[in-house]
N, CA, C and O of each residue as an XYZ file, in Angstrom:
896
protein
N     127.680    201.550    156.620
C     128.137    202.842    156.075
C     127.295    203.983    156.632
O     126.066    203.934    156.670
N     127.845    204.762    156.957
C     127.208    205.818    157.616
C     127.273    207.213    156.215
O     128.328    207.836    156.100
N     126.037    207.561    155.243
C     126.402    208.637    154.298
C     126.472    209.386    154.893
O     127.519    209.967    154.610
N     125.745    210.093    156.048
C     125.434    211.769    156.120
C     126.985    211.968    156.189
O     127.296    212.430    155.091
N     128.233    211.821    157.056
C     129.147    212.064    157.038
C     130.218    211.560    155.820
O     131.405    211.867    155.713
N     129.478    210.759    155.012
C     131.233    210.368    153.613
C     132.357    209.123    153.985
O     133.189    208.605    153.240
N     132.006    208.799    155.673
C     133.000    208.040    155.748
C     132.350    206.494    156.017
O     131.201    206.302    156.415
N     133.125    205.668    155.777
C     132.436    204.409    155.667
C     133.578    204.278    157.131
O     134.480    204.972    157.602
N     132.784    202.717    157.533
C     132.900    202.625    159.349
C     132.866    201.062    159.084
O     132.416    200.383    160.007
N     133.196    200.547    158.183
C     133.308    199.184    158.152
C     134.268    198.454    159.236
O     135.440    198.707    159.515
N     133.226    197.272    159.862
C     133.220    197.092    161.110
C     134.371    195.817    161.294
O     134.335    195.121    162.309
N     135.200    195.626    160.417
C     136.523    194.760    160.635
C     137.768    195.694    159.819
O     138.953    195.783    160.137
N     137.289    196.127    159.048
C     138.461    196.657    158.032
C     139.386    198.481    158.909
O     140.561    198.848    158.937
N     138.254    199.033    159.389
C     138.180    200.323    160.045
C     138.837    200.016    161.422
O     139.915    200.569    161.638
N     138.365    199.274    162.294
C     138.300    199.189    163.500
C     139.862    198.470    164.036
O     140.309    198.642    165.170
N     140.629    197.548    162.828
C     141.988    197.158    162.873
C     142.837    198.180    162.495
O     143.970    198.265    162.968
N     142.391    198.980    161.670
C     143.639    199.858    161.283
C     143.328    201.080    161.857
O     144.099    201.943    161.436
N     142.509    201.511    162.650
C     142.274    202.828    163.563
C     143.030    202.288    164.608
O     144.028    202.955    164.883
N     142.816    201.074    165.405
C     143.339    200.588    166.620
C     145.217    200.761    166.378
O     146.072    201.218    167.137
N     145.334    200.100    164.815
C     146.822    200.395    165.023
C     147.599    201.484    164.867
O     148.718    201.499    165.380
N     147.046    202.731    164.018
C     147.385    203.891    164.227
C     147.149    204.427    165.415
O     147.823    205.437    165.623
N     146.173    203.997    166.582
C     145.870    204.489    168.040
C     147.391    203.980    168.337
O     148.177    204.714    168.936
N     147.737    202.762    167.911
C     148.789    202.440    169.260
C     150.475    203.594    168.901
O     151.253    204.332    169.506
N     150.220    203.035    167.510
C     151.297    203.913    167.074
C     151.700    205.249    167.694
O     152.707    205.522    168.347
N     150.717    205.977    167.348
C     150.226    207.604    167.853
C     150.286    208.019    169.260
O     150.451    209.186    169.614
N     150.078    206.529    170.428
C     150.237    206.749    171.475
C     151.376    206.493    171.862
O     151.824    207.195    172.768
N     152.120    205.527    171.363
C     153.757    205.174    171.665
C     154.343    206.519    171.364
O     155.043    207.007    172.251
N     154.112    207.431    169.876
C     154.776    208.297    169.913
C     154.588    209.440    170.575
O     155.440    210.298    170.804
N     153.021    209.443    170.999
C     152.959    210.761    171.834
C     154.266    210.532    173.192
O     155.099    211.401    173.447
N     154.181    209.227    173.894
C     154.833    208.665    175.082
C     156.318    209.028    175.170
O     157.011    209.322    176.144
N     156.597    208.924    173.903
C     158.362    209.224    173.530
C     158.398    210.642    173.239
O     159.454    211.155    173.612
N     157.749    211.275    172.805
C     157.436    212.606    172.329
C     157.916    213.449    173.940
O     158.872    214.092    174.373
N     156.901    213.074    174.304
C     156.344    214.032    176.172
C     157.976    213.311    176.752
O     158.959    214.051    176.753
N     158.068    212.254    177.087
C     159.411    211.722    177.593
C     160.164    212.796    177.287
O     160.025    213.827    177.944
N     160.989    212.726    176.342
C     161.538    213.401    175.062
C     161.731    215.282    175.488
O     162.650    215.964    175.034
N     160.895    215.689    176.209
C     160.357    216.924    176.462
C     160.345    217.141    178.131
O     160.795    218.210    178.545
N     159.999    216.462    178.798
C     160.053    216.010    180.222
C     162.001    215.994    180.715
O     162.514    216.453    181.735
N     162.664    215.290    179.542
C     163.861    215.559    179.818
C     164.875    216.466    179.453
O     165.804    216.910    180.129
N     164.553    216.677    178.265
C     165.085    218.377    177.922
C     164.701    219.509    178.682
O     165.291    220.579    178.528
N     163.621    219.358    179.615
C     163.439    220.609    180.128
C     164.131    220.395    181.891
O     164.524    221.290    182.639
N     164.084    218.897    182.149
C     164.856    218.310    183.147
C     166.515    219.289    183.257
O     166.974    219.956    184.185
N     166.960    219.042    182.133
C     168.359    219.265    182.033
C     168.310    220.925    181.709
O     169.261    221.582    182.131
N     167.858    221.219    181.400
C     167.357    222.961    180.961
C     167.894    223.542    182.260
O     168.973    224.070    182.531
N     166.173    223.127    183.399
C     166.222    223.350    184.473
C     167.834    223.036    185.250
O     168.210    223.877    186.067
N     168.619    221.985    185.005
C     169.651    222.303    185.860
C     170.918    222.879    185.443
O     171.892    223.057    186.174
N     170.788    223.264    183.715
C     171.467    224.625    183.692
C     171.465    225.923    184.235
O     172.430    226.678    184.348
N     169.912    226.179    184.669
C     169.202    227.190    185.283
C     170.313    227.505    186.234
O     170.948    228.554    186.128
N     170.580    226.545    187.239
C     170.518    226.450    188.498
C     171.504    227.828    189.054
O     171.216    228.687    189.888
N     172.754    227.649    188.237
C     173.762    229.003    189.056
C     173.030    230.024    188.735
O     172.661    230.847    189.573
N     172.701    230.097    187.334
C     171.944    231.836    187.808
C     170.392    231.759    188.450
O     169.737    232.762    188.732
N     169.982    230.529    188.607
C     169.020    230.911    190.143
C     170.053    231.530    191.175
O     169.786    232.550    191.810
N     170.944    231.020    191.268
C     171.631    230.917    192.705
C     172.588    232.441    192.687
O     173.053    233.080    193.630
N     172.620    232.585    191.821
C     173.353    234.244    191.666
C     171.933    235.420    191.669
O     171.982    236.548    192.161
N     170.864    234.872    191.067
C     169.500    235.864    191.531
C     169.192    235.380    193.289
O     168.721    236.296    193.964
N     169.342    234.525    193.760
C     168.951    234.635    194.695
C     169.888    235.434    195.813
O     169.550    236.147    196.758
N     170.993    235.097    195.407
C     172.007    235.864    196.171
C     171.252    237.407    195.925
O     170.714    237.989    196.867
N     171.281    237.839    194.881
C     170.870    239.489    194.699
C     169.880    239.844    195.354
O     169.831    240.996    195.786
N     168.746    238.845    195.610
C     167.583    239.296    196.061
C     167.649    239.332    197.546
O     166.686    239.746    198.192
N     168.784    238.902    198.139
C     168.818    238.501    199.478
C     169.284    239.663    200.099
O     169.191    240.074    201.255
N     170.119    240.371    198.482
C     171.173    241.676    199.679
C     170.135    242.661    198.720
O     170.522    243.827    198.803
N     169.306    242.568    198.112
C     168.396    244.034    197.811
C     167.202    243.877    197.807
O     166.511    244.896    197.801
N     166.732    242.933    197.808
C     164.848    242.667    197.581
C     164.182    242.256    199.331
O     164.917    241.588    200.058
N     163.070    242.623    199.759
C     163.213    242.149    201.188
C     161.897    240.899    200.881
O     161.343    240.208    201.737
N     161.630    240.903    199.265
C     160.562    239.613    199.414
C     161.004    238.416    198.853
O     162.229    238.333    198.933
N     160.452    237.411    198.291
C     161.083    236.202    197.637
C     161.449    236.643    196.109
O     161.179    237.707    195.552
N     162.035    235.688    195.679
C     162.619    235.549    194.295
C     161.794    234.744    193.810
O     161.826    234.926    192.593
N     160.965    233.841    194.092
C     159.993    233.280    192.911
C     158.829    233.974    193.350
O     158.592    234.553    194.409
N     158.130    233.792    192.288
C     156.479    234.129    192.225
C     155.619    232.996    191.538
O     155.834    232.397    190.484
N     154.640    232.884    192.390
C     153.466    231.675    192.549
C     152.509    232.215    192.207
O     152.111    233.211    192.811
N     151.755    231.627    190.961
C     150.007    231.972    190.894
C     149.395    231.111    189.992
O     149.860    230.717    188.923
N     148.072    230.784    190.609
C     147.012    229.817    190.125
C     146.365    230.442    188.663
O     145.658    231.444    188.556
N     146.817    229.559    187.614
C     146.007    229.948    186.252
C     145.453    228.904    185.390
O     145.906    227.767    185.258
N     144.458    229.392    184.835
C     143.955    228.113    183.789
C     144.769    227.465    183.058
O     145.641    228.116    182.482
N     144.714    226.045    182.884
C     145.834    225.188    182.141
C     144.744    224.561    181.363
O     143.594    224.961    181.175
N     145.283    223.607    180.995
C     144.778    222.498    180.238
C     142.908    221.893    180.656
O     142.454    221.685    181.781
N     142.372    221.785    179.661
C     140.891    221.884    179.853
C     140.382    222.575    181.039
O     139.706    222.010    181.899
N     140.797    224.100    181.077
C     140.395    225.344    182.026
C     140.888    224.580    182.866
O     140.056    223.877    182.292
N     141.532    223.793    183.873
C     141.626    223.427    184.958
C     143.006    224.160    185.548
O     143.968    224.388    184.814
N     142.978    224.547    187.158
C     143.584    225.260    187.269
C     144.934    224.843    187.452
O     144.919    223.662    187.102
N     146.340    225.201    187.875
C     147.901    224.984    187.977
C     148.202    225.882    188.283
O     147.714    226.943    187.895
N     149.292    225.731    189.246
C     150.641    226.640    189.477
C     151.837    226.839    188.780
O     152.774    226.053    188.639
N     151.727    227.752    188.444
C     152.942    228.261    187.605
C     154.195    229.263    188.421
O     153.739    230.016    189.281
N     154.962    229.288    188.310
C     156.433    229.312    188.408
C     157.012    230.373    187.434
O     156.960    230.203    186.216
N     157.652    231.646    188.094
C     158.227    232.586    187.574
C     159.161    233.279    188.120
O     158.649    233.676    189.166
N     160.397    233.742    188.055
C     161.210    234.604    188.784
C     160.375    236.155    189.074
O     160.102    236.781    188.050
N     160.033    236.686    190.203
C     159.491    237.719    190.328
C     160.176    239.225    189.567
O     161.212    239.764    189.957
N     159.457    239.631    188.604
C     160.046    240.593    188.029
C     159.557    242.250    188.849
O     160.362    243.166    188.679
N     158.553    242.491    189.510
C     157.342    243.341    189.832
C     157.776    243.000    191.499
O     158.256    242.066    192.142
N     157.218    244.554    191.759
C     157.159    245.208    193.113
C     156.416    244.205    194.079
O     155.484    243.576    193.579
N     156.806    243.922    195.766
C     155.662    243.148    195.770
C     153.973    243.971    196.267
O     153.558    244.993    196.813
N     153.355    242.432    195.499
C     151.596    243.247    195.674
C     151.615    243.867    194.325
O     150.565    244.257    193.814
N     152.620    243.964    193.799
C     152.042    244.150    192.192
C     151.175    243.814    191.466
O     150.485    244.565    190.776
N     151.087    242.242    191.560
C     150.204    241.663    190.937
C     149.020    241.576    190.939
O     148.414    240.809    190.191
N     148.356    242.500    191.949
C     146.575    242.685    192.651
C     146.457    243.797    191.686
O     145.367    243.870    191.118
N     147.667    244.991    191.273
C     147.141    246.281    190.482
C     147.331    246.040    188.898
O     146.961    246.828    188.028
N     148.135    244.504    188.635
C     148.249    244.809    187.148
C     147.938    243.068    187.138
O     148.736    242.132    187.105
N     146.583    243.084    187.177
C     146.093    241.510    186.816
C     145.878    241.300    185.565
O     146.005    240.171    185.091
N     145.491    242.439    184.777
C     145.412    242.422    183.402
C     146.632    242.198    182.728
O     146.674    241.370    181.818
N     147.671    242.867    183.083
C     148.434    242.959    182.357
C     149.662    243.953    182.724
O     149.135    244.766    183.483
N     151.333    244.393    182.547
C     151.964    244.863    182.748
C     153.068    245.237    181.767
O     153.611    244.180    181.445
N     153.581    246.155    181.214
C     154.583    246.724    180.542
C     156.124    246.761    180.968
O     156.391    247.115    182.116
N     157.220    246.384    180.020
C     158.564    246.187    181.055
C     158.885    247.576    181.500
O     159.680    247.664    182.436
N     158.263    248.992    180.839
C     158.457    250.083    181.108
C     157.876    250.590    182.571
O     158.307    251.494    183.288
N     156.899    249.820    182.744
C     155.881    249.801    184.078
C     156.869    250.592    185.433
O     158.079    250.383    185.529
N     156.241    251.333    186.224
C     157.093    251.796    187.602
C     157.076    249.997    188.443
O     158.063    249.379    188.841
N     155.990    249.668    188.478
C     155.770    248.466    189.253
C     157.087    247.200    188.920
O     157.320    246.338    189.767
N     157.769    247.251    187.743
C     158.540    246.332    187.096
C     160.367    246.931    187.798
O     161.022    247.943    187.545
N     160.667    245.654    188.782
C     161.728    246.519    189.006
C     163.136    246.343    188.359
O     163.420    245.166    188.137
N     163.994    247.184    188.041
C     165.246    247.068    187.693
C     165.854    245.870    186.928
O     166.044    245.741    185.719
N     166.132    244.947    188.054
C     166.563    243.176    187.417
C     165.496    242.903    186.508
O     165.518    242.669    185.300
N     164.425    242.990    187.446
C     162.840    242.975    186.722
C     163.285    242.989    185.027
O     163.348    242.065    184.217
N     163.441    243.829    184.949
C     163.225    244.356    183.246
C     164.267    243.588    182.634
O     163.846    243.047    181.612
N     165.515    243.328    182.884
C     166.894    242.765    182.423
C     165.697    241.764    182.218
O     164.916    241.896    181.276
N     165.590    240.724    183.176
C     164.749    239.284    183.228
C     163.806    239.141    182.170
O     163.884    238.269    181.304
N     162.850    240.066    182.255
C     161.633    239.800    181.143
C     162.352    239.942    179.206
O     162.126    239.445    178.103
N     163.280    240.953    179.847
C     163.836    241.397    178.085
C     164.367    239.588    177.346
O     164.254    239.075    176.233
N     164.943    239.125    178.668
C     165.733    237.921    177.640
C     165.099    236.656    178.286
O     165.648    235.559    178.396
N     163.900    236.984    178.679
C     162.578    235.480    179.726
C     163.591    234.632    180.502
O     163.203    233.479    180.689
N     164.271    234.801    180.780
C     164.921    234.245    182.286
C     164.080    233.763    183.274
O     163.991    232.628    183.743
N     163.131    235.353    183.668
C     161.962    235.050    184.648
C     160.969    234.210    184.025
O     159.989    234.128    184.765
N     160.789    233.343    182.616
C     159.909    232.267    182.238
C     160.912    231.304    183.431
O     160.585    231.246    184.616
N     161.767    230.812    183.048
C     162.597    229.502    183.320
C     162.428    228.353    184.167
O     162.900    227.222    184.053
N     161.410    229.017    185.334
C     161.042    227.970    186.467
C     159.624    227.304    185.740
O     158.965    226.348    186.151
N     159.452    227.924    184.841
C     157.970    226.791    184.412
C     158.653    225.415    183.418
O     157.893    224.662    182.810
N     160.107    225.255    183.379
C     160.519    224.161    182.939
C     160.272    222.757    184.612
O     160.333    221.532    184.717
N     160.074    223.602    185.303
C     159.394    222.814    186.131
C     157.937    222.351    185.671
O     157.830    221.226    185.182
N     156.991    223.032    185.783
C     155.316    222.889    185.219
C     155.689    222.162    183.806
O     154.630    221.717    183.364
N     156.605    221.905    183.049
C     156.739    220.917    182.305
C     157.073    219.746    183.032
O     156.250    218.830    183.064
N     158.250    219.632    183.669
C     158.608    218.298    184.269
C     157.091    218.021    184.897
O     156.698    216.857    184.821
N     156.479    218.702    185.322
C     155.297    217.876    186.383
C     154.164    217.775    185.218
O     153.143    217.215    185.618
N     154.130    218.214    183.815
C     153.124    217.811    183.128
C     152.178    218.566    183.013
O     151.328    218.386    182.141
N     152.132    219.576    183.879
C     151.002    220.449    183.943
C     151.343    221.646    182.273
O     150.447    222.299    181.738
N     152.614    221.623    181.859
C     152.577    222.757    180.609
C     153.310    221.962    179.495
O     153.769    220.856    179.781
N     153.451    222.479    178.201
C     154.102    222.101    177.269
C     155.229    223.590    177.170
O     155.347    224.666    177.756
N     155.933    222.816    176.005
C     157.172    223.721    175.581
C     156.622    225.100    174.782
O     156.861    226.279    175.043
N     155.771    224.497    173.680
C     154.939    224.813    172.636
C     153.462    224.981    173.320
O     152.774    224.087    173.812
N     153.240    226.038    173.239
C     151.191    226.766    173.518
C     151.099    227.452    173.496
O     151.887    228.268    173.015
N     149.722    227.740    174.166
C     149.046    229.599    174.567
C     149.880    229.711    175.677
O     150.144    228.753    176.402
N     150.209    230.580    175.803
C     150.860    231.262    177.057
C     149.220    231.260    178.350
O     148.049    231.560    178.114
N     149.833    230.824    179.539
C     148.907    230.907    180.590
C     148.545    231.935    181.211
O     149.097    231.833    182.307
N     148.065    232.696    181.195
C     147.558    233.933    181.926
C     147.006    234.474    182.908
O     146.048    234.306    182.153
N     146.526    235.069    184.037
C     145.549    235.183    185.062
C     144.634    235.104    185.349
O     143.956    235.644    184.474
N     143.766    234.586    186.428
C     142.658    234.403    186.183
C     141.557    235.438    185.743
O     140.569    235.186    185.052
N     141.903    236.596    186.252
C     141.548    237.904    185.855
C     141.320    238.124    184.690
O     140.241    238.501    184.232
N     142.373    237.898    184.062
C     142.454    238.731    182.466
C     141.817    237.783    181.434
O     141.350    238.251    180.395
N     141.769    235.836    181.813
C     141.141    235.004    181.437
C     139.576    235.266    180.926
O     138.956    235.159    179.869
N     139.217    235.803    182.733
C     137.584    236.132    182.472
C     137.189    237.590    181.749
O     136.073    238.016    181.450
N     138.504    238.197    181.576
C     137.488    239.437    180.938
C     137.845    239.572    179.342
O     137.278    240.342    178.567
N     138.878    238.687    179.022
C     138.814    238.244    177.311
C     137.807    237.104    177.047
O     137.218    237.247    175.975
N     137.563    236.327    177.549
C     136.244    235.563    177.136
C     135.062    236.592    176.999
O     134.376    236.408    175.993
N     134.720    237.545    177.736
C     133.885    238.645    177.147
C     133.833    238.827    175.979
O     132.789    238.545    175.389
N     135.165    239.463    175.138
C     135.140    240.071    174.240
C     135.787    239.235    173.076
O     135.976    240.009    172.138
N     136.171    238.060    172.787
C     136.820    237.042    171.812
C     136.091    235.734    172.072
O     136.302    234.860    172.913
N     135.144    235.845    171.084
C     134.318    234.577    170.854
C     135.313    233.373    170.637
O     136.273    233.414    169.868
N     134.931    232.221    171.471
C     135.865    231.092    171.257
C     136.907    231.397    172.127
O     137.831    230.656    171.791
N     137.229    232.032    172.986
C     138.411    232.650    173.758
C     138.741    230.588    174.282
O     139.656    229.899    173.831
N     138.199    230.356    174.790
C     138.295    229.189    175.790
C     138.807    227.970    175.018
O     138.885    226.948    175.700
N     139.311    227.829    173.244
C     139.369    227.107    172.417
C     141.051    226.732    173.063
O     141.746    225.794    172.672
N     141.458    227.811    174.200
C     143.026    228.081    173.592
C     143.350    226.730    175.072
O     144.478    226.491    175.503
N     142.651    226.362    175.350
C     142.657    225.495    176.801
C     142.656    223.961    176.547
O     142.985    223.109    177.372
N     142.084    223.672    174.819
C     142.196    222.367    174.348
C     143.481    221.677    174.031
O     143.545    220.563    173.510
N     144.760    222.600    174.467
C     146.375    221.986    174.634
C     146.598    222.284    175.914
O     145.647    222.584    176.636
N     147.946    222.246    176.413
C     148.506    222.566    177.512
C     149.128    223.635    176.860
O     149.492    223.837    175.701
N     149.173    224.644    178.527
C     150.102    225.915    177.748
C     151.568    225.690    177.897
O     152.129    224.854    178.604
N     152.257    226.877    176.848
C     153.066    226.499    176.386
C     154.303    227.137    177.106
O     153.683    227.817    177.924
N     155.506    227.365    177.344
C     156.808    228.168    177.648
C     156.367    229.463    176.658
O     156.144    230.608    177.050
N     156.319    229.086    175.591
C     156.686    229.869    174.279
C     155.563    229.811    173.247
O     154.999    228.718    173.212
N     155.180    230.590    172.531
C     153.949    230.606    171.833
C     153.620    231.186    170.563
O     153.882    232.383    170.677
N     153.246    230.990    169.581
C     153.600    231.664    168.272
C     152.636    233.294    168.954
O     153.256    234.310    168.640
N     151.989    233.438    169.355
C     151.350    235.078    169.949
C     152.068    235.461    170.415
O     152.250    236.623    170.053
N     152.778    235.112    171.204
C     153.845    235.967    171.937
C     154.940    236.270    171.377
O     155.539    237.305    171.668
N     155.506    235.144    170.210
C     156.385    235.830    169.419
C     156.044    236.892    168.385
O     156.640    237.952    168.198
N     154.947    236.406    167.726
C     154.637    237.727    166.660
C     153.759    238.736    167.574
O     153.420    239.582    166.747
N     153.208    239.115    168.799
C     153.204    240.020    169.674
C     153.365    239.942    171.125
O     152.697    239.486    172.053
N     154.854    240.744    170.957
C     155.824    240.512    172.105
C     155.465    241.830    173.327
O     156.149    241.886    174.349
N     154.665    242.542    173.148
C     154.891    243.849    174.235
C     152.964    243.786    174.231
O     152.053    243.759    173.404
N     153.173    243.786    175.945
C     150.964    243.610    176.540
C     151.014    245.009    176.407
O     151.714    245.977    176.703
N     149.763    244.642    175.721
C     149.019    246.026    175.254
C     148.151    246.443    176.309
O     147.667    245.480    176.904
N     147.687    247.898    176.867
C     146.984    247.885    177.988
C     145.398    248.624    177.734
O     145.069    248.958    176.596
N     144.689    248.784    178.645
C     143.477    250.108    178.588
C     142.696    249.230    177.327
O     142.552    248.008    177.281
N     142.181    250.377    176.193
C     141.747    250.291    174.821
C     142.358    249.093    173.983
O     141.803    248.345    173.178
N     143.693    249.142    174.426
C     144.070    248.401    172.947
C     144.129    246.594    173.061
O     144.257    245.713    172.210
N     143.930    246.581    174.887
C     144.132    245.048    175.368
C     142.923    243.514    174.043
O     143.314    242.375    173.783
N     142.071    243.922    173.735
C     141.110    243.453    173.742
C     141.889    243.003    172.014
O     141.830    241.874    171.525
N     142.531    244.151    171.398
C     142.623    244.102    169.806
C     144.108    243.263    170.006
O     144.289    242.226    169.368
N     145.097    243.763    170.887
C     146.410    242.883    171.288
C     146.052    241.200    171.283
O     146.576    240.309    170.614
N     145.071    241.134    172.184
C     144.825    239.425    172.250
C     143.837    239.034    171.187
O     143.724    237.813    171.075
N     143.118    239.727    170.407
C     142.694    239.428    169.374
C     143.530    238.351    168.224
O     143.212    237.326    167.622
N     144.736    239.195    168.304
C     145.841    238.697    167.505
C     146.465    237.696    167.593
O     146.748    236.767    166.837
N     146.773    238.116    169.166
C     147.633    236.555    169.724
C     146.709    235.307    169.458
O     147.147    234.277    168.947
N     145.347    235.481    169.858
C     144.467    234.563    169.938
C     144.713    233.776    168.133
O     145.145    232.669    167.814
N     144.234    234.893    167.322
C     144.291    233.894    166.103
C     145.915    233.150    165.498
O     146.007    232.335    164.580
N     147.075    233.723    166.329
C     147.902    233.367    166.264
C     148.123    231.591    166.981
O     148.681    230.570    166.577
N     147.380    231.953    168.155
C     146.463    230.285    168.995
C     146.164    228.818    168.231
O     146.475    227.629    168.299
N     145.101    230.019    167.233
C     143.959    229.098    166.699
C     144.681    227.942    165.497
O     144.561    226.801    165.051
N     145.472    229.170    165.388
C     146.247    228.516    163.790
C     147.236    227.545    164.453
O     147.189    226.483    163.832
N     148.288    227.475    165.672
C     148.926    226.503    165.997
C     147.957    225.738    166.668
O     148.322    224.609    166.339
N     146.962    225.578    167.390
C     145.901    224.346    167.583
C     145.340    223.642    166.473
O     144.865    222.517    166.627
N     145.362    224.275    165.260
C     144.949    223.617    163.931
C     145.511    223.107    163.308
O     145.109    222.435    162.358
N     147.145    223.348    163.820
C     148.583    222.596    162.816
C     149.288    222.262    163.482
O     150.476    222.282    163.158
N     148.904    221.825    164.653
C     149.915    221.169    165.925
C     150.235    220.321    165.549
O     149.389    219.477    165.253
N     151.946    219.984    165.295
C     152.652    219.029    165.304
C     154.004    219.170    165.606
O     154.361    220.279    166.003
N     155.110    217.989    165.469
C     156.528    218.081    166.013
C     157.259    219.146    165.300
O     158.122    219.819    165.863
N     156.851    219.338    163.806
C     157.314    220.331    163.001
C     157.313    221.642    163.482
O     158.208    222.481    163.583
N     156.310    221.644    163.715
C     155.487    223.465    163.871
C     156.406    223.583    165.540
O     157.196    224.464    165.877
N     156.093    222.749    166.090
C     156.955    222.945    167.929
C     158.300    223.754    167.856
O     158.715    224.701    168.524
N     158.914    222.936    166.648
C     160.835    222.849    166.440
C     160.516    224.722    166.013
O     160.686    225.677    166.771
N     160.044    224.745    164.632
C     160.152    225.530    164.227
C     159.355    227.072    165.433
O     160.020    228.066    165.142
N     158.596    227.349    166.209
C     158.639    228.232    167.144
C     159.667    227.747    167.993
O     160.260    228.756    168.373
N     160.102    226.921    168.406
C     161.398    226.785    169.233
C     162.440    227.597    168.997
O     163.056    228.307    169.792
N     162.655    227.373    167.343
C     163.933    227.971    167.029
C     163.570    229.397    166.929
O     164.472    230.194    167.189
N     162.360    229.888    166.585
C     162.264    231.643    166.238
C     162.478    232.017    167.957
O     163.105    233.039    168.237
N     161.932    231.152    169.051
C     162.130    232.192    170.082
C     163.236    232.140    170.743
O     163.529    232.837    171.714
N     163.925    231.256    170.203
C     165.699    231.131    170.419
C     166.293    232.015    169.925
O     167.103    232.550    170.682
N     166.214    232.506    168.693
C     166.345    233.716    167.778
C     166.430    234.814    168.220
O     167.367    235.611    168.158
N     164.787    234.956    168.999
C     164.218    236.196    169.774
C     165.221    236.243    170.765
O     165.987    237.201    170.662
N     165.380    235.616    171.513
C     166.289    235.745    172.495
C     167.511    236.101    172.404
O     167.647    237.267    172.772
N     168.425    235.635    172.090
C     169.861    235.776    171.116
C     169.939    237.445    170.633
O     170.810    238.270    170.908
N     168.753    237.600    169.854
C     168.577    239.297    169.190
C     168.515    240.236    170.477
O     169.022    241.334    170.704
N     167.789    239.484    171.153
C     167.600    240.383    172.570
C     169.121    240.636    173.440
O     169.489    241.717    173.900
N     169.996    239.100    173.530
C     171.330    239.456    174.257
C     172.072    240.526    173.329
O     172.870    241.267    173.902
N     171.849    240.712    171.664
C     172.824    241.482    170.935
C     172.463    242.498    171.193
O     173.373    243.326    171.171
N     171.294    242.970    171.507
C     170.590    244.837    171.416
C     171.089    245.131    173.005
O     171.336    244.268    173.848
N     171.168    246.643    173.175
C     171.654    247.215    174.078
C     169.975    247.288    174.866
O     169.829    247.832    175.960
């Protein structure tokens, strides 16, 4: 028995029924991720015509690519490529590493349609198929803006102990990047919005932000 901690560690009784909740817990994580790996499989090839109708657009008005590529912290800080329809001018992304507004000059036209209803999320149902993200997390961010909120939000780096997510309870209850002054109090929020789904992570809590940012979205096709 071990007191300082309360829990007894008895060395036949403990060690059979931890092992079989391990196996349990791992079969279901296995079916779980499966489970998720293929919904976003099939997601992705709904995607596909309106990739193929953005790419057409970008071909007769944009003179750069239609996706956008960049290296960000994932899962235990380690880095990944993430996958986005380019919403922003190109070379945008060197002047607004912190952060960008859909009102932004840099944000172009389609640009803004895209971000209003996350279209331009859609290619990270790829970075799910490959494992590198979940459905449900912190949203992944730049490396930039990574290192200069660990400055100022103690524990900033807590948000790296999941994989990030498509969709995120911060981003739903704060939906518009705050810039200058107010960046630091914006992710303040999101962050404890983080802390609380890393503390109650489960299949429940996933469904249920699933469905609010399905919601979000939907509200977004009804508003002008």
């Amino acid at each position: 028995m071990n007191r300082n901690t309360g829990f007894q560690f008895g060395r036949s009784g403990l060690s059979s029924s931890a092992t079989g909740n391990n196996q349990k817990t791992g079969v279901f994580d296995f079916i779980w991720d499966y489970s998720i790996r293929l919904a976003a499989s099939i997601s992705l090839l709904c995607f596909l015509p309106i990739f193929a109708v953005l790419w057409v657009y970008f071909k007769c008005t944009d003179p750069g690519p239609m996706f956008f590529k960049q290296s960000r912290p994932g899962y235990k800080g380690e880095s990944f490529t993430i996958y986005k329809v380019r919403t922003m001018r190109l070379g945008a992304e060197k002047k607004t590493a912190l952060g960008t507004q859909n009102g932004s000059s840099e944000v172009t036209k389609i640009g803004r349609i895209l971000r209003k209803l996350k279209i331009d999320e859609a290619p990270q149902l790829l970075n799910i198929i490959r494992g590198d993200m979940a459905i449900v997390g912190p949203r992944p961010i730049p490396e930039k803006l990574d290192a200069e909120l660990k400055k100022h939000i103690p524990g900033f780096e807590t948000r790296y102990t999941v994989k990030p997510g498509l969709t995120s309870i911060g981003q739903i209850c704060v939906n518009e990047n705050a810039l200058g002054d107010a960046l630091v109090k914006d992710w303040s929020l999101r962050f404890e919005g983080e802390l609380h789904y890393i503390r109650h992570k489960s299949v429940g809590y996933d469904l249920v932000l699933i469905g609010m940012t399905a919601a979000y979205v939907f509200k977004k096709l009804l508003s002008r």
